[in-house]
ZAMARGU-4260 file (C-alpha; in steps of 0.2 Angstrom, whole numbers, plus 5000, padded with zeros to 4 digits):
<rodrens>
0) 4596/5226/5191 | 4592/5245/5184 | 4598/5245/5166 | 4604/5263/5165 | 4606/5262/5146
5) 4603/5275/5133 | 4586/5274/5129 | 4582/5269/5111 | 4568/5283/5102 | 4552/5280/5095
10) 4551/5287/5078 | 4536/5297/5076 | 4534/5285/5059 | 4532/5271/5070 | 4522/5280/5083
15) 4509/5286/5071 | 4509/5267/5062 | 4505/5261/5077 | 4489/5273/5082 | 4482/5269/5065
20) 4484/5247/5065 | 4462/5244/5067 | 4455/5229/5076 | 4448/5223/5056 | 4466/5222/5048
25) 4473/5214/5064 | 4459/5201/5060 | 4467/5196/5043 | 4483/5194/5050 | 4477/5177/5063
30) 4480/5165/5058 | 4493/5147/5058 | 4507/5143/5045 | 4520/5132/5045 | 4534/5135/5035
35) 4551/5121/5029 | 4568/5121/5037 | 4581/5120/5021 | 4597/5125/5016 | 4601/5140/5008
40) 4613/5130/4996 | 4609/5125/4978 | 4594/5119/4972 | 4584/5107/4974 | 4577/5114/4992
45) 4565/5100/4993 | 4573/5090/5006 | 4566/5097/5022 | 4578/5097/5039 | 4567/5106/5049
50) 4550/5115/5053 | 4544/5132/5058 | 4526/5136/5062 | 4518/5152/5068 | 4502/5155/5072
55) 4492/5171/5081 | 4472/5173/5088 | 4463/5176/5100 | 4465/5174/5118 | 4463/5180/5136
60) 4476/5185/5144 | 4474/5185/5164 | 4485/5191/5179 | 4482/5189/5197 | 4472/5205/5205
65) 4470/5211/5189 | 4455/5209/5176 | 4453/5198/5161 | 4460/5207/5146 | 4456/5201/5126
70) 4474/5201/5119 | 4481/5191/5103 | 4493/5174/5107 | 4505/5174/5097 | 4515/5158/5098
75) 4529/5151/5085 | 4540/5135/5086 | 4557/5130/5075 | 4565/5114/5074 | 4581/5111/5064
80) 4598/5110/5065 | 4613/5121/5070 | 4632/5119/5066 | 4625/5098/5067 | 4617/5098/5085
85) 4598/5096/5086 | 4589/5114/5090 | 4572/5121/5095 | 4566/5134/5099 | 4549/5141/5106
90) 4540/5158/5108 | 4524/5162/5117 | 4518/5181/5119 | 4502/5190/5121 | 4500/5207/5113
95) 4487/5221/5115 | 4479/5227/5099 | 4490/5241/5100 | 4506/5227/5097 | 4510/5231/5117
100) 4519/5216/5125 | 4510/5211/5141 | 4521/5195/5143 | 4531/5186/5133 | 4541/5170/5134
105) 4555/5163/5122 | 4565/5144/5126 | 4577/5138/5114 | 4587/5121/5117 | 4602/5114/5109
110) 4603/5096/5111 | 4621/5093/5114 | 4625/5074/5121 | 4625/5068/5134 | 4620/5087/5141
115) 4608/5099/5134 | 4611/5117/5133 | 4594/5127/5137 | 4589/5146/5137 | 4573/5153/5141
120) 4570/5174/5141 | 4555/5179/5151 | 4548/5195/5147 | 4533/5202/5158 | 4525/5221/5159
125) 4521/5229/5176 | 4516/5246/5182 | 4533/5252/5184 | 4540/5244/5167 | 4546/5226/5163
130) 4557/5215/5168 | 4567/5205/5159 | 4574/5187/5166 | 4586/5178/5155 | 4587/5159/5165
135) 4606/5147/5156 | 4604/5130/5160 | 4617/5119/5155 | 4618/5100/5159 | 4615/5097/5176
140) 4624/5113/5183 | 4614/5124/5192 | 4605/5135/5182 | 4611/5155/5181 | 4600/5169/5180
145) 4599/5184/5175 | 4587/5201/5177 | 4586/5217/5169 | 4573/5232/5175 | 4566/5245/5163
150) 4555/5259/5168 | 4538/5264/5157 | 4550/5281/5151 | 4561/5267/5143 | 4547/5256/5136
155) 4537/5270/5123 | 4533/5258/5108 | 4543/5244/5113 | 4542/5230/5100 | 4546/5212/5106
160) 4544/5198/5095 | 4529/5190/5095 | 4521/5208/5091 | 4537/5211/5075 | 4529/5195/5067
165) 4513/5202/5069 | 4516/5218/5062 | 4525/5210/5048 | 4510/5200/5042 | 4501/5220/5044
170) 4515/5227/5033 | 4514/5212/5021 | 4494/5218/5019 | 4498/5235/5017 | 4512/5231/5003
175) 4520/5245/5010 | 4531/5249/5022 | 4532/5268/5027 | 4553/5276/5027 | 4558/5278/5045
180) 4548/5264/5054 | 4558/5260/5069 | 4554/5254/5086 | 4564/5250/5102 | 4568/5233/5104
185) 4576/5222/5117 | 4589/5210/5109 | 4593/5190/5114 | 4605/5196/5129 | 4591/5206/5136
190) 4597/5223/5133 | 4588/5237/5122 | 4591/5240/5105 | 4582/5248/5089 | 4572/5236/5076
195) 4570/5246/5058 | 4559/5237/5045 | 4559/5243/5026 | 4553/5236/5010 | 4565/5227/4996
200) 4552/5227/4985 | 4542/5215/4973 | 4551/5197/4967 | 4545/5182/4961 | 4548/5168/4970
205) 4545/5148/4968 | 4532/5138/4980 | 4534/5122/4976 | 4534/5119/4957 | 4525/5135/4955
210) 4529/5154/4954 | 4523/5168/4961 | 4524/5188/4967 | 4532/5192/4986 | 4533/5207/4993
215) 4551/5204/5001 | 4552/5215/5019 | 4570/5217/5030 | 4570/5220/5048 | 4586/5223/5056
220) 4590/5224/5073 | 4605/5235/5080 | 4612/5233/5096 | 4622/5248/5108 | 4639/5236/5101
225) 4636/5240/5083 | 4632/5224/5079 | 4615/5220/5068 | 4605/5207/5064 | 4596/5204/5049
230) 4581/5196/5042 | 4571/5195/5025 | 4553/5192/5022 | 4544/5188/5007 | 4526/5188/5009
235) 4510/5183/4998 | 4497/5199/4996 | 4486/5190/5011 | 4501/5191/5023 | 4509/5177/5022
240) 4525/5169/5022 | 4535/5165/5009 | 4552/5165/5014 | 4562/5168/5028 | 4579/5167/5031
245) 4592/5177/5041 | 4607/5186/5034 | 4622/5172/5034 | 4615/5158/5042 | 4617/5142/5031
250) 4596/5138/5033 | 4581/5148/5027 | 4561/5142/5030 | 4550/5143/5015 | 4535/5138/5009
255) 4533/5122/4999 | 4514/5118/5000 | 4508/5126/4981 | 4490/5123/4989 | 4493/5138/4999
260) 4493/5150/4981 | 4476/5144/4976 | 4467/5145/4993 | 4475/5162/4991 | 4469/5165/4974
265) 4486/5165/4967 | 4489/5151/4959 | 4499/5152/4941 | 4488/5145/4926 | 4492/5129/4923
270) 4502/5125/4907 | 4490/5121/4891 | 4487/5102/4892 | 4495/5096/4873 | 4483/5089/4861
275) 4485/5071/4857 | 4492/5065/4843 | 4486/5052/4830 | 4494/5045/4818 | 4492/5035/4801
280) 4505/5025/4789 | 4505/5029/4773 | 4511/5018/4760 | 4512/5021/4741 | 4504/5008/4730
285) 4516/4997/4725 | 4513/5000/4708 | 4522/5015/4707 | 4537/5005/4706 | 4546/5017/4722
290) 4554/5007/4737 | 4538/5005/4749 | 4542/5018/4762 | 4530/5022/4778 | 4527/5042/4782
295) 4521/5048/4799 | 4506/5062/4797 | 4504/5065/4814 | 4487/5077/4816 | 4479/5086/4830
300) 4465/5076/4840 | 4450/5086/4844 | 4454/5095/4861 | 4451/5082/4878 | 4438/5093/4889
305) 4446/5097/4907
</rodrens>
C-alpha cells in the first residue's frame, strides 16, 4: 500500500547536524548499558521489576546481490511489566554513519494467559524507498499483516529508532542540543510522523546512594492525529544513560550501578571518614570530700591512613 500522506520536512538544523556527525564521535557513543525497570512512585526505587539494555557497534550489514557494507547494530531489549501482564520488547537496527536506517526490526510481546499477544514492525530500505510491515499475532489466530510503501522523496532524513538512541548518546556528548532539530519519523502504527529533540537542561540526579550532574534531553514524537509522545533523557557527560522514563507511564529505567560514575570519572568524594574517639574516666580524689563522679573527655585519635 502507497501511503499518500503529507510528507513530514527535514529541518535544515537537522539536516546540517547530520552532515557534521564524524566516524570519531560515533566511536564514543558504542557501546552496552543496561538500565533498571522501577516505578515512578515514591522512593525507595531500589526494588527492580524490570531491565532495559542497549547496546551499539560495529557490524556488517549484507544484502543479497548487494555488497557488504560496515554499519552500526544497534540493538536494545525491555523486560517489565504493563497494566500487571508480563512484557518485552526488542529492537534490532542497522544504521549508516550518517544515522540512515538500512533495516530495522522491533517485536514486542505481552504475555497474556493462556494467549500471548505479539507485535513485530519490520522496516527495510530499498532503491525505491522502504517498506514498512507491521505483522499482530494474537493466540493462535492467524496472524494479520500489514504494509506501508514510501518513496525515497518521503524518506530525506528519516530517523527510526535505533538511529534516535544513537543520536541521543551524540547529543548527550555534545551537551547541547541545537533549537529546531527535527526529523521525520515513522510512528508504532507504521505511519510518518516528526520527532523533535531539545535540551531541559543540567540537574542533578541520584545513582545509587550517590549524586551526580545529567544533562536531561526530551524527544517528542508528533503524529498527523495531534497526538505526541514524550520521553526524557538524562545523561552522564560520556553519553550515557541516567534516566529514562516516558511522560505518564507508571515505570521509568534508571541507573543504579554507582560503579558506572567512577569508571566515568564522576564519582562524588566520599564523605570524610570521622576520627575515632578515645576516651578516659576521670575521677576526683576522694579527698576532696565531692560525691565521686565520672566525666567523659572524649579526644581525637590521630587520623586512621585510608
Amino acid at each position: 500500500m502507497e501511503s499518500g500522506q503529507e510528507i513530514p520536512a527535514l529541518t535544515d538544523t537537522a539536516a546540517e547536524f547530520l552532515s557534521l556527525i564524524g566516524l570519531k564521535e560515533l566511536e564514543h557513543c558504542l557501546f552496552a548499558e543496561t538500565l533498571a525497570v522501577v516505578g515512578t512512585g515514591d522512593p525507595p526505587r531500589d526494588k527492580a521489576e524490570g531491565q532495559w539494555w542497549m547496546a551499539a557497534q560495529w557490524a556488517p550489514y549484507k544484502r543479497e546481490g548487494e555488497p557488504v557494507r560496515n554499519c552500526i547494530l544497534v540493538q536494545a531489549r525491555f523486560r517489565g511489566w504493563q497494566d500487571g501482564v508480563p512484557r518485552c520488547s526488542t529492537l534490532k537496527a542497522f544504521v549508516t554513519p550518517q544515522l540512515e536506517t538500512l533495516e530495522q526490526e522491533e517485536q514486542e510481546c505481552l504475555e497474556f494467559r493462556p494467549y500471548p499477544t505479539e507485535k513485530s514492525t519490520h522496516m527495510v530500505s530499498h532503491q525505491h524507498g522502504m517498506t514498512v510491515t507491521k505483522t499482530l499475532q494474537e493466540g493462535e489466530a492467524e496472524p494479520q499483516c500489514q504494509s506501508f510503501s514510501y518513496s525515497q522523496a518521503e524518506l530525506r532524513g528519516l530517523l527510526l529508532e535505533g538511529a534516535s538512541l544513537l543520536l541521543l548518546r551524540v547529543l548527550a556528548r555534545r551537551h547541547t542540543v541545537p533549537p529546531g532539530l527535527i526529523f521525520p519519523a515513522i510512528d508504532t502504527e507504521g505511519h510518518l510522523c516528526t520527532s523533535s529533540y531539545s535540551a531541559l537542561g543540567i540537574q542533578r540526579q541520584a545513582v545509587g546512594s550517590a549524586e551526580t550532574e545529567v544533562f536531561v534531553m526530551e524527544r517528542a514524537m508528533h503524529t498527523s492525529t495531534g497526538i505526541s509522545t514524550v520521553w526524557q533523557s538524562s545523561f552522564l557527560p560520556n553519553g550515557r544513560l541516567v534516566q529514562m522514563m516516558q511522560v505518564g507511564s507508571p515505570t521509568l529505567m534508571l541507573l543504579q550501578d554507582e560503579s558506572i560514575l567512577s569508571k566515568s570519572g564522576l564519582a562524588a568524594p566520599a564523605a570524610p571518614r570521622p576520627h575515632l574517639l578515645r576516651c578516659r574516666i576521670l575521677c576526683p580524689p576522694a579527698a576532696h570530700g565531692y560525691p565521686l563522679c565520672l566525666h567523659w573527655v572524649c579526644q581525637p585519635s590521630p587520623q586512621l591512613p585510608t
